[in-house]
C-alpha positions as CSV (number, residue, x, y, z in Angstrom):
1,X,259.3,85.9,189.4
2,X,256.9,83.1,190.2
3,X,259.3,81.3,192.2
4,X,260.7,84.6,194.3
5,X,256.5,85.3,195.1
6,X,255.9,81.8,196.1
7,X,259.1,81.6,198.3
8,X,258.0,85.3,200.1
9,X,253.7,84.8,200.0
10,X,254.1,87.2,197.6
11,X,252.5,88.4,194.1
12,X,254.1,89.2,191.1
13,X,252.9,90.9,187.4
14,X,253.9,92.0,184.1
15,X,253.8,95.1,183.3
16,X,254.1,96.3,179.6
17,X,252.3,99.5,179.7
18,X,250.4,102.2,181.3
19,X,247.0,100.5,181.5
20,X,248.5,97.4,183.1
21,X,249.6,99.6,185.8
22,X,246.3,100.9,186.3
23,X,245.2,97.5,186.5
24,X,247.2,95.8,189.2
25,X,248.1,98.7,191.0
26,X,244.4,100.8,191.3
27,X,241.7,98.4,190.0
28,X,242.9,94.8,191.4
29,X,245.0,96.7,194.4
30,X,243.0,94.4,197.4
31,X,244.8,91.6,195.9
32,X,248.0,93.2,198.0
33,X,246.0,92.6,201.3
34,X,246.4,88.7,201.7
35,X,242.6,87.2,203.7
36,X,243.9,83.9,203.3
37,X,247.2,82.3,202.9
38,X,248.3,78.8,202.3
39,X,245.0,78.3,200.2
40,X,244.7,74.3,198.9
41,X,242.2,72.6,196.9
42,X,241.3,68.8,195.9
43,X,238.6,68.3,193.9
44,X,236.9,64.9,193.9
45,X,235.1,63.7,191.4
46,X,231.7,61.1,191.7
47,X,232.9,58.0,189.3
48,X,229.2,57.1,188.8
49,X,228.8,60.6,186.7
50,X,232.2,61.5,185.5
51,X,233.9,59.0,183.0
52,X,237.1,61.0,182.9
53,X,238.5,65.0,183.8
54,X,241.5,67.1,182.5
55,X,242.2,69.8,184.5
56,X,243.0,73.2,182.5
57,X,246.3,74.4,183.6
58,X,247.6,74.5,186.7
59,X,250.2,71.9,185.9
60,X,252.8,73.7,188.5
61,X,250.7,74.1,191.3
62,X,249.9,70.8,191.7
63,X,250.3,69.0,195.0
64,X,251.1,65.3,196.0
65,X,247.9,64.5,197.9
66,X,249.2,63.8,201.3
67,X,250.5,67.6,201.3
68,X,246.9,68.9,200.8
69,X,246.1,68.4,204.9
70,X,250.3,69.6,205.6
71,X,250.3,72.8,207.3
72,X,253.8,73.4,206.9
73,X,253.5,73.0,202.9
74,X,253.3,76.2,201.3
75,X,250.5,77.0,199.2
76,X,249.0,79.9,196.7
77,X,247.4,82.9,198.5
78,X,244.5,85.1,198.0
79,X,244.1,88.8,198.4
80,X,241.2,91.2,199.2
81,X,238.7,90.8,196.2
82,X,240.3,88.3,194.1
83,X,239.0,85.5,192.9
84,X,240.9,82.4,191.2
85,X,239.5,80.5,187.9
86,X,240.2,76.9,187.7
87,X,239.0,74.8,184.6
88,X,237.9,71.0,184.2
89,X,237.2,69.5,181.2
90,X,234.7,66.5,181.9
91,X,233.6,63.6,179.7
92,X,230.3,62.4,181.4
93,X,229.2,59.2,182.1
94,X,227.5,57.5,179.4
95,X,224.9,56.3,182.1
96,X,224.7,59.6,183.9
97,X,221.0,60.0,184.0
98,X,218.8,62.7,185.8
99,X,218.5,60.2,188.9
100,X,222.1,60.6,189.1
101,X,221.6,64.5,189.5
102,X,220.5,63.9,192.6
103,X,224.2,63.1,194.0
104,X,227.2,65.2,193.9
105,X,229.1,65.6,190.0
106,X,232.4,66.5,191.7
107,X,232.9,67.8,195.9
108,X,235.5,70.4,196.5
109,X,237.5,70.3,199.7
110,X,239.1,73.8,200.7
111,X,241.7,74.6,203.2
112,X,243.1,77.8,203.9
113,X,245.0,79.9,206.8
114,X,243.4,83.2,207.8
115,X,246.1,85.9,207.1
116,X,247.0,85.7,210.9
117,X,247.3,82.3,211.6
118,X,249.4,79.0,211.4
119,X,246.7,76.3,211.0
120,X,244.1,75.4,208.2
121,X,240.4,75.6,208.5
122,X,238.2,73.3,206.3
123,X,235.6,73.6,204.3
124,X,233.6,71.5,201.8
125,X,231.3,72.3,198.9
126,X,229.0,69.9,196.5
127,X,228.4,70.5,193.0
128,X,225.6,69.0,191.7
129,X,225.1,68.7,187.6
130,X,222.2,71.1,186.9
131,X,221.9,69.7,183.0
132,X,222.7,73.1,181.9
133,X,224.4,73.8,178.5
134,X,226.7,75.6,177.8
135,X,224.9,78.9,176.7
136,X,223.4,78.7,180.0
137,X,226.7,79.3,181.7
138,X,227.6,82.4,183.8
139,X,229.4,85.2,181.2
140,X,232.3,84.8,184.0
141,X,232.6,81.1,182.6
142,X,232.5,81.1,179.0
143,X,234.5,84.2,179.4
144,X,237.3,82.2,181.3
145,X,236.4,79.5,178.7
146,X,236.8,81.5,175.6
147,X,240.6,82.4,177.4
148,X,241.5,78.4,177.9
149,X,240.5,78.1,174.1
150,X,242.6,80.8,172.8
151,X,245.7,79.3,174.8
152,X,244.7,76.4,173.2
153,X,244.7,77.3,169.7
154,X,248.0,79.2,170.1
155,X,249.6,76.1,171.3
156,X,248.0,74.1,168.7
157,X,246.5,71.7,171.8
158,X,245.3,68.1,170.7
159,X,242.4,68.9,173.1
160,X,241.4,72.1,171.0
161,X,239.1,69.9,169.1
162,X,237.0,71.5,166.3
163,X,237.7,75.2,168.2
164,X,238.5,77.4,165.8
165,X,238.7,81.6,166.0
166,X,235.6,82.2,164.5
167,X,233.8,80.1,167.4
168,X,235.8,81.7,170.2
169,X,235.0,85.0,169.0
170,X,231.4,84.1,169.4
171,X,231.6,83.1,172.7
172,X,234.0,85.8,173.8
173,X,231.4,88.6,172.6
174,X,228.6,87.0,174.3
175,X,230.3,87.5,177.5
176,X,231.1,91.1,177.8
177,X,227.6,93.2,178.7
178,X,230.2,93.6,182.2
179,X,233.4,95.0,181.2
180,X,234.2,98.0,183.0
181,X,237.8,98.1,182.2
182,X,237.5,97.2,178.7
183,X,239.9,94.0,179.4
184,X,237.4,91.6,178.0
185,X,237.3,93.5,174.5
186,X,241.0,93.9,175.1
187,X,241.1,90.5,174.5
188,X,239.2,89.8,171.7
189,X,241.1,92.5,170.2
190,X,243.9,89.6,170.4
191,X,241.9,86.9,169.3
192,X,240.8,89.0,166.2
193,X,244.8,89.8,165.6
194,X,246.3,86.0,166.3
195,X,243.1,84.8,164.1
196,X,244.3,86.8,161.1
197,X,247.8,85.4,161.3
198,X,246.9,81.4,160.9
């Protein structure tokens, strides 16, 4: 299904039930109105602060790095109101210091097509390490967190750590006061069922 939406600039789902309907097809349905098409990104990341970096899935959408300024190479695109997640796991460097915060952590270089047109427009954006921990994070990020972990657990990753259920449940139920859906307690309704069969 991936492959068939790729080929036509398409999108596909899974649908199991009722209330996955009514997700993709009332409350997500701007998706189906492509803004921009063709969508790229390369992230760079400052050697000075960033010893090493995993990125968190994404492992078939990657792209050789001369394609990134290709017009003619096909790309993921975005729809009315959506918004894509991508996850980095960073090891700082050891002699990352508060001068350091004064220079970019990572840049992020953009390209996209408007939904009418054949060529890219640029864009760049800096990301500058604020020192803030991890409780400090947006609810939209240790939510998107807390769903990394769980694949992680389920796969038995060597890069789960010391994560166990018990400490994605906590961060998953501290990121919820915004769930009008109910799709965040949806899943840690999961969690709680995969945690009691380990």
């Amino acid at each position: 299904m991936e492959q068939i939406a790729n080929h036509g600039n398409g999108n596909y789902e899974y649908i199991d039930r009722l209330e996955q309907g009514k997700k993709v097809f009332i409350y997500e349905y701007g998706k189906f109105l492509t803004i921009a098409k063709d969508v790229k990104i390369q992230v760079d990341f400052n050697q000075e602060t960033v010893e090493a970096y995993r990125l968190i899935g994404y492992e078939n959408r990657l792209l050789e790095e001369e394609d990134f300024t290709d017009d003619t190479k096909d790309a993921a695109e975005i729809g009315a109101g959506q918004t894509i997640t991508a996850l980095y796991e960073i090891i700082p460097a050891q002699k990352n210091s508060p001068v350091l915060r004064q220079e970019p952590i990572f840049t992020i270089d953009f390209r996209y097509k408007n939904a009418d047109e054949n060529e890219s427009e640029p864009l760049q954006l800096a990301i500058f390490d604020k020192g803030n921990t991890f409780s400090q994070a947006s609810e939209n990020l240790r939510f998107a967190a807390s769903t990394a972990g769980f694949a992680m657990l389920l796969r038995d990753s060597k890069y789960k750590g010391t994560l166990d259920y018990q400490q994605l449940l906590g961060w998953s139920r501290q990121a919820i006061s915004f769930d009008p859906h109910g799709f965040r307690q949806e899943f840690i309704t999961l969690v709680q069922q995969a945690s009691t069969l380990q």
